[in-house]
C-alpha positions as CSV (number, residue, x, y, z in Angstrom):
1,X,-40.2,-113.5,-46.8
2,X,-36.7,-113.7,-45.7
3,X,-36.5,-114.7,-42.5
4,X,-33.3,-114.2,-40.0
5,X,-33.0,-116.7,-37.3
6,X,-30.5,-116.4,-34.5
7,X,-30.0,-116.4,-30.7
8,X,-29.5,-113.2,-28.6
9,X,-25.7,-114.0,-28.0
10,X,-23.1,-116.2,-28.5
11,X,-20.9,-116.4,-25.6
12,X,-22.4,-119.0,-23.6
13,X,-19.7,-121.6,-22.4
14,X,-22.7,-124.0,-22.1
15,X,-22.9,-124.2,-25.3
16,X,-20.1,-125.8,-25.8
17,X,-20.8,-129.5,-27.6
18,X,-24.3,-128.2,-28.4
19,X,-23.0,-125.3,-30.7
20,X,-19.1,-125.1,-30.1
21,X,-17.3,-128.2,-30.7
22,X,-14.6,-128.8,-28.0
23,X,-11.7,-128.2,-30.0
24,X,-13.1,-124.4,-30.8
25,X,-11.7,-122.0,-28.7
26,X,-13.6,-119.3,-27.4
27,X,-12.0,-117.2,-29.3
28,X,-13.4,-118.6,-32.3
29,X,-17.0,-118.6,-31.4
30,X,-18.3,-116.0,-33.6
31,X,-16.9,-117.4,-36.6
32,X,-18.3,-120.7,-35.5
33,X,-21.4,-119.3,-34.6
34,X,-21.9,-117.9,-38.2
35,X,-21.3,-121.4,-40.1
36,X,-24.5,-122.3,-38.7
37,X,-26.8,-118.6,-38.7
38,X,-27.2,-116.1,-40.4
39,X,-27.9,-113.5,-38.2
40,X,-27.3,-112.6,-34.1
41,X,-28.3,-110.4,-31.6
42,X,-25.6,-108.7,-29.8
43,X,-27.2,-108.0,-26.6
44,X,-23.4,-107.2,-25.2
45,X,-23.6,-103.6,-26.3
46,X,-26.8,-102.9,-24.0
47,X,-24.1,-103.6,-21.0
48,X,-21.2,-101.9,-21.9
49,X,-20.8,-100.1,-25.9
50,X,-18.1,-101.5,-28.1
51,X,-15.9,-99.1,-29.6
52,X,-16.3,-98.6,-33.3
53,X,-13.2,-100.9,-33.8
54,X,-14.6,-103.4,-31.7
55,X,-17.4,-103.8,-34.4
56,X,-15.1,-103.7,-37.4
57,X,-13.0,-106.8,-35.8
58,X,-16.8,-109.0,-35.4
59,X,-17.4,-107.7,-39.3
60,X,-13.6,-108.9,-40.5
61,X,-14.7,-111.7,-38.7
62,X,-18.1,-112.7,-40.1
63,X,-18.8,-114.1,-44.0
64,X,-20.9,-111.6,-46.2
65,X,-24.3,-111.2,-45.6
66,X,-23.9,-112.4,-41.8
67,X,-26.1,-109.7,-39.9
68,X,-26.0,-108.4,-36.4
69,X,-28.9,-107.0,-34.5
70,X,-27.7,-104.3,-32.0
71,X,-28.8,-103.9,-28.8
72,X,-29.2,-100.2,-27.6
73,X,-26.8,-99.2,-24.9
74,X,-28.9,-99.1,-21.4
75,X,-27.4,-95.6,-21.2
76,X,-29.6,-94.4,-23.7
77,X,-33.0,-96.7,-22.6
78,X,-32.8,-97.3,-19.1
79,X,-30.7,-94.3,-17.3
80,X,-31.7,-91.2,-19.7
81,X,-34.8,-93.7,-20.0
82,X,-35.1,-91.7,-23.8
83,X,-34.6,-88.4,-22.5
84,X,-32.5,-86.1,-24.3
85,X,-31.7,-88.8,-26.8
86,X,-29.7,-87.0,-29.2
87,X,-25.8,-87.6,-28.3
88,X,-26.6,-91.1,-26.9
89,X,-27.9,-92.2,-30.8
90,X,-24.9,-90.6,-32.1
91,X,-22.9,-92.1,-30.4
92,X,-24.4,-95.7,-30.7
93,X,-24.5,-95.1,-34.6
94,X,-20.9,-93.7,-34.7
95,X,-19.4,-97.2,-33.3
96,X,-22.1,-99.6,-34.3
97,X,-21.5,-98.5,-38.2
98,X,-18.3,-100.2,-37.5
99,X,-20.3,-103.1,-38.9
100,X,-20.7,-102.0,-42.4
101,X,-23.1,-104.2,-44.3
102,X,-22.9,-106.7,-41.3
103,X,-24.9,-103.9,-39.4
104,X,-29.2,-105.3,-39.4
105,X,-31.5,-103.5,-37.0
106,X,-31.1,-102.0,-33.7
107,X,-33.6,-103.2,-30.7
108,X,-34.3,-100.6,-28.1
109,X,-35.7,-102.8,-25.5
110,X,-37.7,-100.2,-23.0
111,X,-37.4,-100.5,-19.0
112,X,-40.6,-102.1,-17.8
113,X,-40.9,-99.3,-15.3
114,X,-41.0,-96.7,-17.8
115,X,-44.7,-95.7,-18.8
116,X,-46.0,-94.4,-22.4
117,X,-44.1,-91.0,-23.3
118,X,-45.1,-90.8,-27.3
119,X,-43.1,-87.7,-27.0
120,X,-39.9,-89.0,-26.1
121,X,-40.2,-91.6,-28.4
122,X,-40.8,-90.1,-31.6
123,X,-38.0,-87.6,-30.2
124,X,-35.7,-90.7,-30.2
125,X,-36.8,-92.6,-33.3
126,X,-36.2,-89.4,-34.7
127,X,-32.4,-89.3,-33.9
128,X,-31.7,-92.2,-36.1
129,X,-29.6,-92.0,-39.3
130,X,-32.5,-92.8,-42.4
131,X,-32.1,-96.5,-43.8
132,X,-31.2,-97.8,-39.9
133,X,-33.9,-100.5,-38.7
134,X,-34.8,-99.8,-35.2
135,X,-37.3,-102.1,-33.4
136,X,-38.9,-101.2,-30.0
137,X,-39.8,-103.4,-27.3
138,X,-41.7,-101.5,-24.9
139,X,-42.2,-103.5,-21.4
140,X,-44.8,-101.6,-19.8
141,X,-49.2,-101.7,-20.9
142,X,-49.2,-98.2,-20.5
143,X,-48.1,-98.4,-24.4
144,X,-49.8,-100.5,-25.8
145,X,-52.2,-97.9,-27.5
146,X,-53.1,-96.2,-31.0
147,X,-50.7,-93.2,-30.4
148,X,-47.3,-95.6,-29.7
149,X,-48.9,-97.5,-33.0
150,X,-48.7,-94.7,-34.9
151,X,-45.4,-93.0,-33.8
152,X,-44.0,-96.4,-34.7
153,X,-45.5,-96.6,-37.8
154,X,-44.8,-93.4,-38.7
155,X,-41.1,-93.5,-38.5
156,X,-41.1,-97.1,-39.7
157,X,-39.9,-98.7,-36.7
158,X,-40.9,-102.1,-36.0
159,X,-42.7,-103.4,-32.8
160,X,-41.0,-105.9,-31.2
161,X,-43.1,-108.5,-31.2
162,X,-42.0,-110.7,-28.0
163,X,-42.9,-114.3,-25.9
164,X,-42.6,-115.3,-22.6
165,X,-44.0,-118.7,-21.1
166,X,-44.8,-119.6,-25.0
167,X,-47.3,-116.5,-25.2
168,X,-47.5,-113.0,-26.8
169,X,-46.4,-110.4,-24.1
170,X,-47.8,-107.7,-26.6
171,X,-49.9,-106.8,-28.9
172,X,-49.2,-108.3,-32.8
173,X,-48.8,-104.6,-34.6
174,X,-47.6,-104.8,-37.9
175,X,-46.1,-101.2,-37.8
176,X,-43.3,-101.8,-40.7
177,X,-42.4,-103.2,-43.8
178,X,-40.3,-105.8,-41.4
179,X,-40.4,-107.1,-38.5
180,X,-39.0,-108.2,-35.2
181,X,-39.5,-111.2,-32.4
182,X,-37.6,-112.0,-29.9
183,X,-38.5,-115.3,-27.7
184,X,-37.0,-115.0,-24.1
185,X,-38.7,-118.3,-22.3
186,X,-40.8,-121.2,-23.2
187,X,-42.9,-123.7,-21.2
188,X,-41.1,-126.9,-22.5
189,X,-38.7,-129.2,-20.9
190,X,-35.9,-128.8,-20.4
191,X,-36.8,-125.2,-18.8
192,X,-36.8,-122.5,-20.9
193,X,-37.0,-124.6,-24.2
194,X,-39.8,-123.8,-26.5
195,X,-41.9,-127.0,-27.5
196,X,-42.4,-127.4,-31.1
197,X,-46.2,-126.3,-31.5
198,X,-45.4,-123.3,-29.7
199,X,-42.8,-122.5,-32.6
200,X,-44.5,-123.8,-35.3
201,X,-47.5,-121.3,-34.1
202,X,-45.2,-118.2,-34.1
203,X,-43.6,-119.3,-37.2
204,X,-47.8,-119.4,-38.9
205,X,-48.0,-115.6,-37.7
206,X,-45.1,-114.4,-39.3
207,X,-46.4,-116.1,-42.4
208,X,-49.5,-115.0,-42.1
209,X,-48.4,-111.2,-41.1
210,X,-46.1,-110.3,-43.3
211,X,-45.6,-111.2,-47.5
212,X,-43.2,-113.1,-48.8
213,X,-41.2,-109.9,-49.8
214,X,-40.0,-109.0,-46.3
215,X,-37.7,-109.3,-44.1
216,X,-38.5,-110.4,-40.4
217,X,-35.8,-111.6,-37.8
218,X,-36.0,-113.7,-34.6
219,X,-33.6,-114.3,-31.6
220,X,-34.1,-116.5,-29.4
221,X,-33.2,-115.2,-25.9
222,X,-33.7,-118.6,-23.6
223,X,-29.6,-119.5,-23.6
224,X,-29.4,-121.7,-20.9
225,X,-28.0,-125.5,-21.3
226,X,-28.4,-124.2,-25.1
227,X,-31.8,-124.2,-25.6
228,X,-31.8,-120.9,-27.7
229,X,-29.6,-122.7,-30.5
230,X,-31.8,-126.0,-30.5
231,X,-35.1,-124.1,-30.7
232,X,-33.5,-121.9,-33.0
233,X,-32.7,-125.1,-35.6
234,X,-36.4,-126.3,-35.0
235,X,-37.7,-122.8,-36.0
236,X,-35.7,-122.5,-39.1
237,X,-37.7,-125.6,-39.9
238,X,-41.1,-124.7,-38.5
239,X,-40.3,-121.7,-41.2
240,X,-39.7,-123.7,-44.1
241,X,-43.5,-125.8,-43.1
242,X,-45.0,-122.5,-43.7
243,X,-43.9,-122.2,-47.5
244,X,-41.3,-119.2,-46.4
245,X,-37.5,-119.6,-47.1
246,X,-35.0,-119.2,-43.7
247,X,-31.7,-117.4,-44.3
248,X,-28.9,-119.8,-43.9
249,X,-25.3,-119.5,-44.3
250,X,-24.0,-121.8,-47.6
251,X,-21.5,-124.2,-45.7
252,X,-24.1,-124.7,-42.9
253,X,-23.0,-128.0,-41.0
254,X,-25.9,-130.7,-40.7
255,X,-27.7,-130.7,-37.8
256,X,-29.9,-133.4,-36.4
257,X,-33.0,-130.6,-36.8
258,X,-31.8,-130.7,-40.9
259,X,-30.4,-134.1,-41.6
260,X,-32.2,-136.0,-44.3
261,X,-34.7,-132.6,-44.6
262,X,-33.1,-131.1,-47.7
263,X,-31.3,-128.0,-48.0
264,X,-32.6,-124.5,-47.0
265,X,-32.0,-121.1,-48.9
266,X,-28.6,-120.0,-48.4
267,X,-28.1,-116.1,-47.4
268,X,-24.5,-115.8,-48.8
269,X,-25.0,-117.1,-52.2
C-alpha cells in the first residue's frame, strides 16, 4: 500500500519555524513544503478556482511524483449543491488538468445541510473524465446508506473516510480500489493535535482495509500552531509500524519524528 501523507494546505504563516524555516519566503512555501511530503490538499480551490495556468505554475513548481488533491469548487457542492453538475465538472477538470501528472484525486466535500440525493450524485460522479479519482465526503446521516454505497462503488469513487474529536464521523466503506481520510481535529494537547494512539489506530485500519497494492491518501486538516504537519510526521511513522511503506520525497530533511528511525520509501525515486 502506498500511502500519501499531507496536510490540507500549506499557506499557514504559523507554520513558520515548524515547517518553513525563517529565511523561506512565502513565496517559496510550496517548494518547501514538498522537500518534506509527497502529497497536499489544495483546499484553496473550494474558495475561489485557480485558472488552468495557476495550476501549471504549482506543477513547474513541484518535483515529479509530488501530488495534489483538489478540492471541488463550492460552486459546484455547496451553491448548485450538485444540481446540474455538468459545466461546473468541466470546468473544474479544464483548469485543474493544469497539473498534469502532479494532478491525484479530487475531494467533493458535501454541505452538511444537504440530505441523501443518490440521483444527483451518480449524475455528478458521472460528469467526471474516466481515470480522475474523486472522493466524497458527505456531511449529513441521511447518506450513510446501501444506495450512496453503491452509487459510490459503482463509479469507483472513494468514501471519504473522516475524524473529528479523534473518532470516525462516518461509516468505514471500502467503496474503491483506493482510498481517502482526511483528519480535521483531534482531542490532544495542544488543541487540535491528534495524540499518537489515536493515529497509530487509524493508521491499523488502513492496513487492515485495504492491501498492500493500493493507494490511500491522508490530510490532515487541524492547521493551527502547526499541528497538521507534526501529526502528519507521527503518522508517516505510525504507517511504517503497520508493515506499509509511506510515500516520501528523496531529499526529505530529518525531522525529530525520523531522526535515528531509518529511511522511509521515497516516492520520486
Amino acid at each position: 500500500m502506498a500511502v500519501f501523507v499531507g496536510t490540507s494546505g500549506w499557506q499557514y504563516r504559523d507554520w513558520r519555524g515548524v515547517l518553513y524555516p525563517d529565511g523561506v519566503p512565502q513565496r517559496r512555501w510550496l517548494e518547501e513544503y514538498a522537500r518534506s511530503f509527497a502529497v497536499v490538499e489544495n483546499n484553496n480551490a473550494f474558495y475561489r478556482l485557480p485558472e488552468r495556468a495557476t495550476f501549471a505554475e504549482w506543477r513547474r513548481r513541484t518535483p515529479e511524483g509530488f501530488l495534489m488533491a483538489v478540492k471541488a469548487s463550492r460552486y459546484l457542492t455547496h451553491i448548485k449543491r450538485l444540481k446540474d453538475p455538468e459545466e461546473p465538472v468541466r470546468r473544474l477538470m479544464g483548469r485543474a488538468e493544469g497539473l498534469g501528472d502532479r494532478l491525484g484525486p479530487v475531494l467533493l466535500q458535501l454541505p452538511p445541510t444537504l440530505r441523501a440525493d443518490a440521483g444527483l450524485l451518480d449524475a455528478v460522479l458521472g460528469c467526471f473524465p474516466a481515470g480522475v479519482r474523486v472522493a466524497v465526503e458527505p456531511r449529513h446521516e441521511s447518506w450513510w446508506t446501501d444506495e450512496t454505497e453503491g452509487i459510490l462503488s459503482g463509479h469507483g469513487a472513494a468514501l471519504c473516510w473522516a475524524d473529528r474529536g479523534s473518532r470516525p464521523v462516518a461509516p468505514l466503506w471500502r467503496t474503491a480500489d483506493w482510498g481517502y481520510l482526511r483528519l480535521h481535529e483531534g482531542r490532544a494537547r495542544p488543541f487540535p493535535a491528534y495524540g499518537r494512539q489515536a493515529l497509530r489506530t487509524w493508521a491499523d485500519r488502513l492496513a487492515e482495509t485495504w492491501p498492500a497494492r493500493a493507494d490511500v491518501f491522508v490530510f490532515f486538516n487541524n492547521d493551527p500552531g502547526g499541528a497538521a504537519v507534526r501529526n502528519a510526521e507521527t503518522f508517516l511513522r505510525a504507517v511504517e509500524e503497520t508493515g506499509r511503506t509511506p510515500r516520501v520525497p528523496a531529499d526529505r530533511p530529518e525531522r525529530p519524528e525520523s531522526a535515528g528511525q531509518g529511511r522511509w520509501h521515497s516516492s520520486y525515486e
